[in-house]
ZAMARGU-4260 file (C-alpha; in steps of 0.2 Angstrom, whole numbers, plus 5000, padded with zeros to 4 digits):
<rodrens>
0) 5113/5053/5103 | 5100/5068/5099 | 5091/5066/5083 | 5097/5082/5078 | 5116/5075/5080
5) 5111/5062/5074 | 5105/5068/5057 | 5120/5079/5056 | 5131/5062/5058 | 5122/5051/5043
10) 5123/5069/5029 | 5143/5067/5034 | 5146/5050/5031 | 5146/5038/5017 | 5142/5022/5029
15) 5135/5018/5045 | 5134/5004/5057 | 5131/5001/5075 | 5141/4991/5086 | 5130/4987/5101
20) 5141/4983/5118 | 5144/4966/5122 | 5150/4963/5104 | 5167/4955/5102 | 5172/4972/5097
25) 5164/4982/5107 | 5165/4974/5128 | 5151/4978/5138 | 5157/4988/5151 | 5157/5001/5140
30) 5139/5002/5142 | 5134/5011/5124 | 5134/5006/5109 | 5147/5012/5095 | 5142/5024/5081
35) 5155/5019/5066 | 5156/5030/5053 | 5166/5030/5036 | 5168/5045/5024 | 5173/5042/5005
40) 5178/5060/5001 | 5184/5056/4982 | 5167/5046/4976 | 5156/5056/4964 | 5140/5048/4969
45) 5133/5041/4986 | 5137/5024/4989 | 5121/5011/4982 | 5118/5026/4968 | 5122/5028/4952
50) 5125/5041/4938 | 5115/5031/4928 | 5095/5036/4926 | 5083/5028/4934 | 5071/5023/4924
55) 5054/5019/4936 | 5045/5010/4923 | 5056/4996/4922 | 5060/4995/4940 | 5059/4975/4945
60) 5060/4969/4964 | 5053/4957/4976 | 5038/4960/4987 | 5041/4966/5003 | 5030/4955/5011
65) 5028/4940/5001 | 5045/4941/4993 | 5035/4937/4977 | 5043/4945/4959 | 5035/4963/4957
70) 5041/4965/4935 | 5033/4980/4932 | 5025/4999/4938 | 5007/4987/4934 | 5008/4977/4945
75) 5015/4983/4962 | 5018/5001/4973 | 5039/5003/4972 | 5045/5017/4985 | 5052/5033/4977
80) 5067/5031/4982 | 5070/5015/4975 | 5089/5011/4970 | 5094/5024/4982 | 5100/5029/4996
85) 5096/5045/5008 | 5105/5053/5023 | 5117/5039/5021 | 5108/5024/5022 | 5107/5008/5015
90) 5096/5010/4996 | 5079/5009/4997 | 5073/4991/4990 | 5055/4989/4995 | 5041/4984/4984
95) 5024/4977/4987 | 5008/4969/4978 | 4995/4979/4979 | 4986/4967/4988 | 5002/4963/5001
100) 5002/4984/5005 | 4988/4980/5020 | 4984/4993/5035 | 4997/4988/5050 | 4980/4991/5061
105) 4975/4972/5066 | 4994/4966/5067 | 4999/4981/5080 | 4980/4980/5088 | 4977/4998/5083
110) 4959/5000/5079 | 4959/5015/5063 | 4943/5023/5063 | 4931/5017/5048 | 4913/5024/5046
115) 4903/5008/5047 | 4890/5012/5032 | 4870/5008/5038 | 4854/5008/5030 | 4840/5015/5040
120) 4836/4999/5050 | 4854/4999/5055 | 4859/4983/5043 | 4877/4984/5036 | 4879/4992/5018
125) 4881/4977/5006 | 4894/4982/4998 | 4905/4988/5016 | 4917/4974/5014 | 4922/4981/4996
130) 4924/4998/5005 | 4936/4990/5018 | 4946/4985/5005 | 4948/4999/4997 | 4951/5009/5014
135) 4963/4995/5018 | 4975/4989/5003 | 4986/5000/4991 | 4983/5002/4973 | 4993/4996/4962
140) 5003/5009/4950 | 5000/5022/4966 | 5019/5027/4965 | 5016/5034/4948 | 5003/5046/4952
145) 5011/5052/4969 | 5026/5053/4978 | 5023/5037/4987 | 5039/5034/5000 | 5038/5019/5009
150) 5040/5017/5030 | 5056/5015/5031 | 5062/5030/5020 | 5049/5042/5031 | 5055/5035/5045
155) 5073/5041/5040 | 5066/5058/5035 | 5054/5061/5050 | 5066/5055/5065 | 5085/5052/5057
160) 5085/5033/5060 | 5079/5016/5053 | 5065/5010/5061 | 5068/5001/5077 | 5060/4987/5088
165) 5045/4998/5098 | 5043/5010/5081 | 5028/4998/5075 | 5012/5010/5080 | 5021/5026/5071
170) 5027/5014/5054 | 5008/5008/5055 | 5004/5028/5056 | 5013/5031/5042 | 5006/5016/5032
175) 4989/5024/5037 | 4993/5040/5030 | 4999/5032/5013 | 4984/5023/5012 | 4972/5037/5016
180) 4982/5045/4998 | 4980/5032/4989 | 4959/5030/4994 | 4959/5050/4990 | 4961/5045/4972
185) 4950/5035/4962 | 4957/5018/4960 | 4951/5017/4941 | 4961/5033/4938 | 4976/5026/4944
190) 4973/5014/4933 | 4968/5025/4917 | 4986/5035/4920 | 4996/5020/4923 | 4991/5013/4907
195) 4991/5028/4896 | 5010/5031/4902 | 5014/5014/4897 | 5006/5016/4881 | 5016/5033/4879
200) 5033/5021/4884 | 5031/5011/4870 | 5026/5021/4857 | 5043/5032/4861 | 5052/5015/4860
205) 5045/5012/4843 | 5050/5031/4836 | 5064/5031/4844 | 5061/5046/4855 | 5070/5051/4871
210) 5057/5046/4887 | 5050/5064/4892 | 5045/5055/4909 | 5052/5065/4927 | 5060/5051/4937
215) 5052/5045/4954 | 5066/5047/4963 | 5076/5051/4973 | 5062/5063/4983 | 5073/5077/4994
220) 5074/5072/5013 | 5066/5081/5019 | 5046/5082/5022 | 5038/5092/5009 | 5021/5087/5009
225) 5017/5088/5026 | 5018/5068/5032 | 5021/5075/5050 | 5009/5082/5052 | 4996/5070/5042
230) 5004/5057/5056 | 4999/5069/5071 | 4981/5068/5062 | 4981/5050/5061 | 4990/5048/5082
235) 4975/5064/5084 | 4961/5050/5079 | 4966/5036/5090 | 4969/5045/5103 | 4954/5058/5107
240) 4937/5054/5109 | 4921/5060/5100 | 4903/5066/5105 | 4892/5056/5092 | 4906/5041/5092
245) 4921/5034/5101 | 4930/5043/5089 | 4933/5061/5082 | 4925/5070/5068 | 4936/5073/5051
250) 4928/5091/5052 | 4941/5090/5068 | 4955/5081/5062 | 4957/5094/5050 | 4958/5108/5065
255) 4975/5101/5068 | 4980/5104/5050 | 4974/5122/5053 | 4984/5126/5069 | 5001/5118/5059
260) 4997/5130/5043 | 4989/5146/5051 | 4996/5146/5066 | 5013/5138/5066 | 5019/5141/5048
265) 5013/5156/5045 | 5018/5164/5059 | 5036/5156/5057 | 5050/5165/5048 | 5048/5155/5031
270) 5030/5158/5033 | 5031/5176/5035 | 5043/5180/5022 | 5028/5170/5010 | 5015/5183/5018
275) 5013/5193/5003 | 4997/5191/4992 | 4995/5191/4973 | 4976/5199/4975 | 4966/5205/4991
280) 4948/5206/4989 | 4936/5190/4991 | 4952/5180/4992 | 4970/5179/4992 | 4983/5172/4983
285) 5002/5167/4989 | 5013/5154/4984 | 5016/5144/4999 | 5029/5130/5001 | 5020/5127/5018
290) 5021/5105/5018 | 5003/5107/5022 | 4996/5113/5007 | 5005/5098/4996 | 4996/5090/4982
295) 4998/5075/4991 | 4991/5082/5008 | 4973/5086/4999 | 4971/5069/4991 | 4976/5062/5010
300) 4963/5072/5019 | 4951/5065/5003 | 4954/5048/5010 | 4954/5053/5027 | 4936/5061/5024
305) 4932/5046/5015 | 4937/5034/5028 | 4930/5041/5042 | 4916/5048/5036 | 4906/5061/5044
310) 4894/5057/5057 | 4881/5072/5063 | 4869/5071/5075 | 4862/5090/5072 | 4845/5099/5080
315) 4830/5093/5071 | 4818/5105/5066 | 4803/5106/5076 | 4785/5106/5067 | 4776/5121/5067
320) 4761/5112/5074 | 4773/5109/5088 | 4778/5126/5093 | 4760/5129/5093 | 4757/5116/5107
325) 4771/5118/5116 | 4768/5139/5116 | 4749/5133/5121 | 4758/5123/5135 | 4770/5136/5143
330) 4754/5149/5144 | 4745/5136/5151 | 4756/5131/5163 | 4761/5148/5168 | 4747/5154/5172
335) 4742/5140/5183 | 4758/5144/5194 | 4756/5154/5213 | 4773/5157/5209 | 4775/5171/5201
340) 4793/5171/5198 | 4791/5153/5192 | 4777/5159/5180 | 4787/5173/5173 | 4803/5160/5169
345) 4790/5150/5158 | 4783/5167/5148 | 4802/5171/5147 | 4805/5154/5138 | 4788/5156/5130
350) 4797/5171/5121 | 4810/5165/5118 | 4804/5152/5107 | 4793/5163/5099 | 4805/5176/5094
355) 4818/5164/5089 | 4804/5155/5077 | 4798/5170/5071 | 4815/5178/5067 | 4824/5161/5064
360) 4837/5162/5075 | 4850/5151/5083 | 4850/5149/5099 | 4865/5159/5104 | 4857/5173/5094
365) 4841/5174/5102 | 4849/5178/5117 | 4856/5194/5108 | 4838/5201/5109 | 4839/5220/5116
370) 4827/5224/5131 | 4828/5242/5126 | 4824/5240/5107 | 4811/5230/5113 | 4805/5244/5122
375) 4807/5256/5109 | 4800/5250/5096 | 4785/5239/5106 | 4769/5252/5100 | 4776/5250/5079
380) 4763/5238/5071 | 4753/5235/5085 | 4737/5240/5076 | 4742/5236/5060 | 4730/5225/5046
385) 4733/5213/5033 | 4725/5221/5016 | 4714/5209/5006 | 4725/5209/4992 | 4744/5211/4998
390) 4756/5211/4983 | 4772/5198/4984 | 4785/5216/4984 | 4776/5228/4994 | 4781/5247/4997
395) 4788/5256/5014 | 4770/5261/5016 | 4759/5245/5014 | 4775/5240/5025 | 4771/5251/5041
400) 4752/5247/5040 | 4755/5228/5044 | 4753/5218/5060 | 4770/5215/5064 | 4783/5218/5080
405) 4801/5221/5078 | 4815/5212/5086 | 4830/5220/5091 | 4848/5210/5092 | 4861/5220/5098
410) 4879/5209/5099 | 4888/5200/5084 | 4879/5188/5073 | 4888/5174/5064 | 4898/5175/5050
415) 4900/5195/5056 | 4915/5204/5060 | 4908/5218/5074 | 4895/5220/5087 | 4880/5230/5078
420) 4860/5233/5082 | 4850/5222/5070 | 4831/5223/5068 | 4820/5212/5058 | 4800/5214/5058
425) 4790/5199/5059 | 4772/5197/5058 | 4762/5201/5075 | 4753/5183/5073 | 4759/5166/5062
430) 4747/5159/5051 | 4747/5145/5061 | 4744/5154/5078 | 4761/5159/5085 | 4756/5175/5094
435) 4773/5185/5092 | 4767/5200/5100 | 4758/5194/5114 | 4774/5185/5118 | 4786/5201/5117
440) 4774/5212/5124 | 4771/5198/5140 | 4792/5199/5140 | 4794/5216/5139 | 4780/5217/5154
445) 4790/5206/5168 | 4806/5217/5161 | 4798/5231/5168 | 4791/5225/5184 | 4806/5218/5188
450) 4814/5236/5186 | 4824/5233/5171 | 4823/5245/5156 | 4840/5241/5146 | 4851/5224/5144
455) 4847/5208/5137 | 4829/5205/5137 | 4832/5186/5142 | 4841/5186/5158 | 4839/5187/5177
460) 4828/5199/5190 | 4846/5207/5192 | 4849/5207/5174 | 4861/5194/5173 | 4859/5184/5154
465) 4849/5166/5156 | 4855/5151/5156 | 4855/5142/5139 | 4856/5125/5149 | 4840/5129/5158
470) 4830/5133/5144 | 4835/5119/5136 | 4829/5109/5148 | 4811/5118/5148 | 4814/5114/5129
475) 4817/5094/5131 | 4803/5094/5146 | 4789/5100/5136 | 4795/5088/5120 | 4793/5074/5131
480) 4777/5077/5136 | 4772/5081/5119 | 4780/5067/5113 | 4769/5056/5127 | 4754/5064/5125
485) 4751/5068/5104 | 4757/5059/5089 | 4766/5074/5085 | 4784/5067/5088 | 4789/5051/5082
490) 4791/5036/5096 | 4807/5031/5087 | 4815/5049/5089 | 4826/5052/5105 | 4822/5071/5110
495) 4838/5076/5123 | 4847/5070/5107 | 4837/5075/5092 | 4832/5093/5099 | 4840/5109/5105
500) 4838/5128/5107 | 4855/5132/5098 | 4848/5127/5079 | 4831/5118/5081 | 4823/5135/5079
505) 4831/5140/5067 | 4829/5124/5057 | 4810/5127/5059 | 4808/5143/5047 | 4820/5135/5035
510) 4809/5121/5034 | 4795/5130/5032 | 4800/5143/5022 | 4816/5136/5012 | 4829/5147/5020
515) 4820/5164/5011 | 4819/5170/5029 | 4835/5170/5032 | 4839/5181/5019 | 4840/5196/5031
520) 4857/5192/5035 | 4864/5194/5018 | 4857/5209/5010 | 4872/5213/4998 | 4878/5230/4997
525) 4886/5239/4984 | 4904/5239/4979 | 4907/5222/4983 | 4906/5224/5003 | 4902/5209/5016
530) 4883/5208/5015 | 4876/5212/5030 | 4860/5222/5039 | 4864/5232/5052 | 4850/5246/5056
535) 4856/5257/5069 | 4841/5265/5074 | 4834/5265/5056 | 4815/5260/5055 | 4814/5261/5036
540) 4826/5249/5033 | 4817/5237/5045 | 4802/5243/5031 | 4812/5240/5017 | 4813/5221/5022
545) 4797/5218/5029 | 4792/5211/5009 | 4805/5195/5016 | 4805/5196/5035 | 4786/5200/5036
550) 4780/5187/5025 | 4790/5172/5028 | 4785/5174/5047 | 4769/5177/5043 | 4770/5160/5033
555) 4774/5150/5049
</rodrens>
């Protein structure tokens, strides 16, 4: 039976059962088991439900777990649909203590991921075990402050049936994902709301005042707040595998919720019927009823963030004082060399560091740098002199007289829509010895006798872009031996892991210059638009920053 049929048979009937073969009524030669169902045509009501109100503040039961009494919303976590019955199934009874509600994990042997907490030294947080518990147990009062269903009703919902004998990992799944909604909100808040309804209860008791309360339940059956796709999360985390750990990231967890809401809804026909915004600008505005974008879908991923935790193991920054000696290094080495193609894949990294330093660049974006802007606009500052006195905002004019070389990206920079040219002028030499120019000028040299006047400025003798790998591992060789020979890196640090071209250098000016360099990505511009700096062949604008660009390299 197809779960769709399936589905279709328990919305028809009143009552179900199963009659497996082999059964006094059913022999076993014929194989299947027998579906039964009974339709009461003239009842007003579902069978197990009532006309009556269900009033969720005095629902009593017996723990699902400990079969102990559960007397009021205080002191447990009912099911929504408790005292009824969807798709034709027997009503919904369950009820727990908060402390019997308990992550499924240990008793199905599925190890949900939980960011072990560590002081420096690697010594367990004291107060880890209390963070478990929290991760690990309901709250009681949940099901007043969110439309808490239990297993078995999402297991109705989700596939069409009860849960049946090889369901345990998806029920624990779905435990997981309640739990995870109940850690996105703060357990004293529960609390606080819990009480203050009750206070609200009897205070209409004593006035005599009709209960202004929305029942619990029955919730629709049907999934509305995006449980199928919190459960394809939770299966998501078990079963891939991380970088940094054995386990994925949140930051990509949430991916999967991205390519469920902005690539399968919304490209659905519910999803594109909801396509029209409210505002367009900055942002947009729709009313969506895409499952995920629930209420209860953001306070799951807030427990699901909070449980996992997030573990990165970005570039470090590299000391200026390093660069210096690793720059001192690459010359020296180079010029050492009988191998003259070997000598000028050293000066190519040479420059590469320096202009991705100097202009605080990723890695990625260093690789942008133009061969013939380089060419262009080589002999621009070249003679140029620091005045005695140099004002903090300097004109165009005090501007052009500087020491300073001017970097040419031609390609698409993050957070930017288009390919564009981008220049930035930085200063000729760091005040801490970086010799820019020398650098660019000793690139733009081997570009030329290798017969090259256009392209990427870091690429092959045939022009071919470099390989990001191999300077990384010029990068990590000379960090070694710095590392070995100086007191300038730690012992404790691990360099292959700790270092890298794509965002070490960039990390380096924001260190030293607290991100101001960086400003020349986001020069706003009037009316509103995207800030950018795009200068297509416009050298004044490459003035006008020079009070930013100039000074902040300079500063290195």
């Amino acid at each position: 039976m197809t779960p769709r049929w399936r589905r279709l048979f328990w919305k028809v009937v009143d009552f179900s059962c199963e009659i497996p073969a082999g059964s006094p009524q059913w022999p076993s030669n014929m194989y299947e088991p027998l579906w039964l169902g009974i339709v009461l045509p003239f009842t007003h009501h579902m069978p197990g439900n009532s006309n009556e109100p269900h009033s969720f503040w005095d629902w009593k039961g017996k723990c699902a777990k400990c079969s102990g009494p559960v007397e009021a919303m205080e002191e447990g976590i009912f099911c929504a649909n408790f005292g009824h019955s969807i798709l034709g199934f027997p009503k919904c009874n369950r009820v727990w203590h908060a402390k019997c509600y308990e992550c499924l994990g240990k008793k199905t042997g599925i190890d949900f991921p939980i960011k072990e907490m560590e002081d420096e030294q690697g010594n367990p947080w004291y107060k880890q075990a209390e963070r478990e518990k929290r991760i690990n147990y309901g709250i009681a009062g949940a099901h007043v402050v969110m439309p808490f269903q239990c297993e078995c009703c999402w297991m109705q919902v989700l596939e069409g049936r009860a849960p049946k004998v090889g369901d345990e990992l998806l029920v624990a799944c779905i435990m997981r994902v309640n739990l995870d909604a109940m850690t996105g909100q703060s357990k004293d808040t529960i609390k606080q709301h819990v009480n203050r309804m009750r206070r609200v209860l009897n205070f209409n008791k004593r006035y005599g005042k009709t209960l202004s309360f929305a029942p619990r339940g029955p919730l629709p059956a049907e999934d509305m707040v995006g449980m199928g796709t919190a459960v394809d999360m939770i299966i998501y985390s078990l079963e891939a595998v991380g970088r940094n750990d054995p386990y994925v990231q949140f930051s990509t967890l949430r991916q999967v919720r991205s390519s469920a809401t902005k690539k399968n809804y919304d490209s659905s026909p519910q999803g594109v019927m909801e396509g029209t915004c409210f505002s367009r600008g900055t942002s947009k505005v729709r009313i969506s009823e895409c499952p995920t974008q629930s209420e209860f879908f953001g306070v799951f991923l807030n427990g699901l963030e909070y449980r996992m935790g997030v573990t990165s193991k970005a570039n470090l920054p590299v000391s200026i004082r390093v660069i210096v000696e690793l720059l001192k290094r690459v010359k020296s080495d180079a010029a050492s060399m009988e191998d003259e193609a070997e000598a000028d894949q050293l000066h190519k990294f040479g420059a590469f560091v320096a202009v991705c330093t100097a202009g605080s660049l990723r890695g990625g974006e260093g690789f942008l740098t133009d061969l013939s802007g380089l060419i262009s606009n080589i002999n621009r500052g070249r003679n140029g002199v620091i005045p005695t006195r140099l004002k903090d905002d300097f004109d165009e004019d005090v501007a052009e007289r500087l020491p300073h070389v001017v970097i040419t990206l031609l390609g698409r920079v993050k957070s930017e829509t288009n390919e564009d040219t981008h220049q930035l002028a930085v200063a000729s030499t760091t005040r801490s010895g970086i010799e820019v120019r020398w650098w660019i000028e000793k690139l733009v040299q081997i570009c030329r006798s290798e017969g090259r006047r256009s392209g990427p400025a870091f690429a092959t003798p045939g022009g071919k872009l470099a390989s990001s790998s191999e300077f990384n591992a010029m990068l990590h060789k000379y960090l070694e031996e710095i590392q070995a020979q100086t007191t300038l890196i730690e012992d404790k640090i691990v360099v292959r892991e700790s270092f890298g071209i794509s965002r070490s250098f960039r990390k380096t000016a924001e260190a030293k210059v607290q991100d101001k360099m960086n400003r020349w990505r986001s020069i706003e511009n009037a009316d509103g638009k995207k800030p950018r700096f795009v200068m297509r062949d416009l050298y004044a604008g490459v003035l006008a920053q020079m009070p930013i660009t100039w000074r902040y390299s300079y500063a290195l």
